[in-house]
N, C-alpha and C positions, 0 to 999 in steps of 0.2 A: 774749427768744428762749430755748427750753428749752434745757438741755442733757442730753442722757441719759446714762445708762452703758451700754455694749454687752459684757453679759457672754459674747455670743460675735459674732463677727464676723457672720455670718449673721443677725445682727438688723436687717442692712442691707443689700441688693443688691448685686452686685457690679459695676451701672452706676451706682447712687448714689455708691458709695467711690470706684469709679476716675474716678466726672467730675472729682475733685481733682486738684489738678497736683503728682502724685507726685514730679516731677523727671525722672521716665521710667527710677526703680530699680522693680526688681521686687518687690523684697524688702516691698513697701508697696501691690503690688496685694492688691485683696481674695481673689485665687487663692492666693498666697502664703502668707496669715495664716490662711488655709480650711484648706491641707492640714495646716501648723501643728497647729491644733483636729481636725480628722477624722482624724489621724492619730496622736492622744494627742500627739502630744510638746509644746503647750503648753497643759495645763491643772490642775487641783487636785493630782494627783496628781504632778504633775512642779513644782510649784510657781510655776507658770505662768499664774496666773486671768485673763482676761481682763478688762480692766475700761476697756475703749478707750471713748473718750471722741464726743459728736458733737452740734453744735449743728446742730440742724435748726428751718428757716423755720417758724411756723404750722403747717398740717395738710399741708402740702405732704411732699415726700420729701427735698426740696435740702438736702444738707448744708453750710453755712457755713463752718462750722472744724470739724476733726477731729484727733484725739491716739490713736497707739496706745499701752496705756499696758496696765500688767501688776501685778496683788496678788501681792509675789513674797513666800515665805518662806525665802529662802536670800539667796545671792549669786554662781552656778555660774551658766555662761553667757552674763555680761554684758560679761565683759572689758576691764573696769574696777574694778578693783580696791578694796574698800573693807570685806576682810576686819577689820581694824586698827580698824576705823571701830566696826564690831558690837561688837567684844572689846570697845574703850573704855566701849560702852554699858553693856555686861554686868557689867562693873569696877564701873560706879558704880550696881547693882542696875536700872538700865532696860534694856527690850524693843529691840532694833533691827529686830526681824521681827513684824508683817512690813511691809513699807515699796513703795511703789509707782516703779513703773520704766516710763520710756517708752524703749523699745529694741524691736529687732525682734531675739525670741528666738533666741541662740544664733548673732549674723550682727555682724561687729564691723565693720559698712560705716555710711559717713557718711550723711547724706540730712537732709529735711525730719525733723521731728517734729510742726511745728504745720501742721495741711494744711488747705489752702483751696483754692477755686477761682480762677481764671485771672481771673474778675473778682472782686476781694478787699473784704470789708467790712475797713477797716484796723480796726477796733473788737474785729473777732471776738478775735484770737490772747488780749488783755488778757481780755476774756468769758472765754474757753476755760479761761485758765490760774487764774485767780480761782475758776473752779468745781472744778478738780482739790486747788488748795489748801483747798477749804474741803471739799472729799470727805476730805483728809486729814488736816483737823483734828476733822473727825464723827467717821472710826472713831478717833481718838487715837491714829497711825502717825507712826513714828518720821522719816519722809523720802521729799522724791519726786527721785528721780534723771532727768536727760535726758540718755542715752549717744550718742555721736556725733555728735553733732549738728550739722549746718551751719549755715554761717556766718548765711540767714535768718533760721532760726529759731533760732538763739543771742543776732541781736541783738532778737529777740521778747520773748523772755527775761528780757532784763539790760533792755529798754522796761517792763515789767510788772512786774519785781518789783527793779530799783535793787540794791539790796546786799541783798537778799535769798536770792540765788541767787549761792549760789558758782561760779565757773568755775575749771574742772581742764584741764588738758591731759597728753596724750600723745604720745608718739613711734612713727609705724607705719612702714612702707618701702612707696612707691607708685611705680607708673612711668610715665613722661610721654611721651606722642607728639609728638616735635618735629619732624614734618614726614615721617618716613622713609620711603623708598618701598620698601624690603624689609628684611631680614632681617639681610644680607650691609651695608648703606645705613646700619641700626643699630651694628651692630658694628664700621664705620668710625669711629663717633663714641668709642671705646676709645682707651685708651692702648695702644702694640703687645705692652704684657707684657701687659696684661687680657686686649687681646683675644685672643693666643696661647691663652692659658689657658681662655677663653671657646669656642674655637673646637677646642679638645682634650678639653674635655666632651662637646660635641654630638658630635664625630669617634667617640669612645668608645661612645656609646648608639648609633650605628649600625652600627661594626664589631662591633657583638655581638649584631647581627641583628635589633635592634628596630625596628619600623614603628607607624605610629601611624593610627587612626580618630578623626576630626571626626564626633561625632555629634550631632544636638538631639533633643530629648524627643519628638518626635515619632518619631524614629527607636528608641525603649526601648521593649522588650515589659518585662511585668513581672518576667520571669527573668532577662533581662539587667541591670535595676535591682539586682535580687538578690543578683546575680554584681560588680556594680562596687561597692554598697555592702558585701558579704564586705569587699572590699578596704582599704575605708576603716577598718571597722570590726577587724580586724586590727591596721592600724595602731593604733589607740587601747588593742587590748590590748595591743600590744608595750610602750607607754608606761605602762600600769597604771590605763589610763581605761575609762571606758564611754563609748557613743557615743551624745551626745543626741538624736541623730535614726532615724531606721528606712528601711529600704527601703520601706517603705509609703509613708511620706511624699515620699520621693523619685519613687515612682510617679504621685502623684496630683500635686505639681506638673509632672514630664513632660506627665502627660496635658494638666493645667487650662494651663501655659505652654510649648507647645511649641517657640516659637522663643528663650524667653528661659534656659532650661536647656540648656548643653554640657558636655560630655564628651571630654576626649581618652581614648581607651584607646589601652595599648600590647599588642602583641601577637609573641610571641616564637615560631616554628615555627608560625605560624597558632593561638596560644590564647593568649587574653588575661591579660595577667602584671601587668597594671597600671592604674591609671586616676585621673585627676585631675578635681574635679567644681568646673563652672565657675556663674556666673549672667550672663548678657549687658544690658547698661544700653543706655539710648538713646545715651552717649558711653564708658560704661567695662565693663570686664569684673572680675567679682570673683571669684579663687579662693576657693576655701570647704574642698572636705577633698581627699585623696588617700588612695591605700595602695596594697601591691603583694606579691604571691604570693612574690615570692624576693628576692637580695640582687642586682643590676644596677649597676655601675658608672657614676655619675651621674648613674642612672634619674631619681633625685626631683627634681632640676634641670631635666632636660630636661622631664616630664613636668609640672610647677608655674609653670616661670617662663619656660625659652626656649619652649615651646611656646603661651603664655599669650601671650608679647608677639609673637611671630610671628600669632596670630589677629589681635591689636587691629591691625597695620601690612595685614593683609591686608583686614581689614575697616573701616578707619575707625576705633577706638575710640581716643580720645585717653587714657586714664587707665586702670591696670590696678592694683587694690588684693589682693592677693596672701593678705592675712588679717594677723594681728597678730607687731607683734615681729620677731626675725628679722635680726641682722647680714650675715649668709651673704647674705641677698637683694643688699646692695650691688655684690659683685662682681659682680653678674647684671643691673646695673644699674639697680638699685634706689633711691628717693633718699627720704631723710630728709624725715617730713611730718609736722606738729603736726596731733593729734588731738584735738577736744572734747566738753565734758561740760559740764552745769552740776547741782548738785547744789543742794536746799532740805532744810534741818534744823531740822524744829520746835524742838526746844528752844533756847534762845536762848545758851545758856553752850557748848554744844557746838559753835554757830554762830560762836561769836565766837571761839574755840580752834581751830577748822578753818582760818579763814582765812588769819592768818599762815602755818598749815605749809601753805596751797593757793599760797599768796607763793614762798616757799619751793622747795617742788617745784616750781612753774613755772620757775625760775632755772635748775634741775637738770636738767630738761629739754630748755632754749632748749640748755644747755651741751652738752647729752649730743648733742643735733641738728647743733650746729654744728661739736663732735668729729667724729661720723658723715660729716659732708660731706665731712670731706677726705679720704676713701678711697673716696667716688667713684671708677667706673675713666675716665670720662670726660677725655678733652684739652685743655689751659688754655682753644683755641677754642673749645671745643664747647657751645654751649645747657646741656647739664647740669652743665657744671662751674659757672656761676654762683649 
């Protein structure tokens, strides 16, 4: 069974990719990955080649196993860290660029990476990954990385390639729906300092006149896209960044994903001073960027995180991933959750030098995770405090 490379998404329909069982994240529809490419922000010039992966049946169109998977020349974007990694390369005269990446550019959310259909050849993921490793011993690339990856297809992974493929872990803040039937239902589950404190932030962003729109991409012209991306983008020069994405892109996923793109905007005297840009999952909602026109007293809390979990309780979503990092999120109730990676290093002395310090780091981690827990603001009863 062939495997091709799809050096652009559109070398395959957007009813062939989505018949895979994505999990039901967005971020892995073929709309997604489209506006990505039509939109520059994932390609040569951003360091972002496409090189997704796809075994397909015979002459037929059925795709088997699928990998979104990227010829990166950098390391910007992936948020996983492994700046330290390239330096070492570069110490001992070798290339770490450029090196292939399966991640969904510039999106630090968990998901499949090895995608099949709903009825699965168990044979495919070992095929699939056999082929990318030997993609990456053709051009003589220094590594294939797999960022966040979920628990399936991580233990795909560690089935296919044994010690092969190092596993890395991370610490994010994500938050869990335990049943709560409002808002007010949430905030009971607090210790009463938290939730004094909790409930003196929101008090705050409304005694200073702030109101808020629920909107979906269907609801975005493209001057409004304009005006909430300003926003975002703002914020990234406040912090002395550039911002990897564009209002363009954010237009054409509006358009191509209409219910799965939110937006809260805040709006102070009837004009919009603020905006937090969401993606809606079959079970969870994933913050992605924010920014805001002036300086508002607890604005970025209410706007990122009580606003965020107030959707998921209103609408069902059990899991709300907030973006990376991030102490601050605990008090907002936020809880400590290991994040994974598995990483492959062609050469063999580098491979075997990584391990111990991926030993290592993982201890540092568990520790940093299990410090984190106990400032939970949750109550000894309560579901999240365990």
């Amino acid at each position: 069974m062939p495997v091709r490379i799809l050096h652009s998404i559109h070398d395959v329909t957007a009813s062939d990719w989505n018949a895979l069982d994505l999990r039901g994240q967005p971020f892995l529809r073929h709309e997604f990955l489209a506006a990505l490419e039509d939109s520059s922000s994932a390609c040569a010039e951003t360091g972002w080649v496409p090189y997704h992966l796809a075994m397909i049946e015979g002459s037929s169109s059925t795709i088997q196993a699928a990998m979104p998977l990227y010829l990166k020349s950098h390391s910007f974007g992936e948020f996983v860290f492994d700046f330290s990694w390239a330096e070492a390369f570069a110490n001992a005269g070798l290339d770490y660029y450029p090196k292939l990446v399966s991640a969904i550019p510039f999106t630090p959310a968990t998901g499949p990476r090895i995608l099949q259909p709903a009825q699965a050849n168990e044979a495919s993921p070992t095929l699939l990954l056999k082929s990318a490793l030997e993609l990456l011993q053709h051009h003589n690339l220094s590594s294939m990385h797999v960022l966040y990856v979920d628990e399936v297809s991580r233990n795909q992974l560690i089935a296919s390639g044994r010690e092969d493929w190092l596993p890395r872990t991370s610490c994010d803040f994500h938050w869990y729906n335990r049943g709560y039937q409002s808002m007010d239902n949430f905030l009971e589950s607090f210790r009463a300092d938290k939730r004094k404190k909790a409930k003196r932030e929101r008090r705050r962003v409304v005694e200073q006149g702030i109101v808020f729109k629920t909107l979906h991409g269907g609801d975005l012209t493209r001057e409004l896209c304009e005006i909430i991306f300003a926003f975002s983008e703002h914020t990234f020069h406040e912090h002395g960044h550039e911002h990897y994405l564009s209002a363009d892109f954010f237009y054409r996923v509006a358009q191509a994903l209409p219910s799965q793109l939110m937006i809260k905007l805040a709006e102070y005297q009837g004009h919009a001073v603020a905006a937090a840009i969401f993606f809606v999952g079959q079970d969870t909602l994933f913050g992605r960027y924010w920014g805001a026109a002036g300086n508002f007293d607890s604005l970025h809390f209410e706007t990122c995180y009580y606003q965020g979990i107030e959707y998921c309780i209103e609408n069902g979503l059990q899991k709300f991933e907030p973006g990376t990092q991030g102490e601050h999120k605990i008090a907002r109730g936020f809880e400590p959750t290991l994040t994974h990676s598995a990483h492959y290093i062609h050469d063999e002395r580098f491979r075997s030098a990584l391990r111990p310090y991926l030993q290592r780091e993982r201890r540092a981690v568990d520790k940093y995770a299990e410090a984190m827990r106990e400032h939970v603001p949750f109550h000894r009863n309560s579901p999240g405090s365990n």
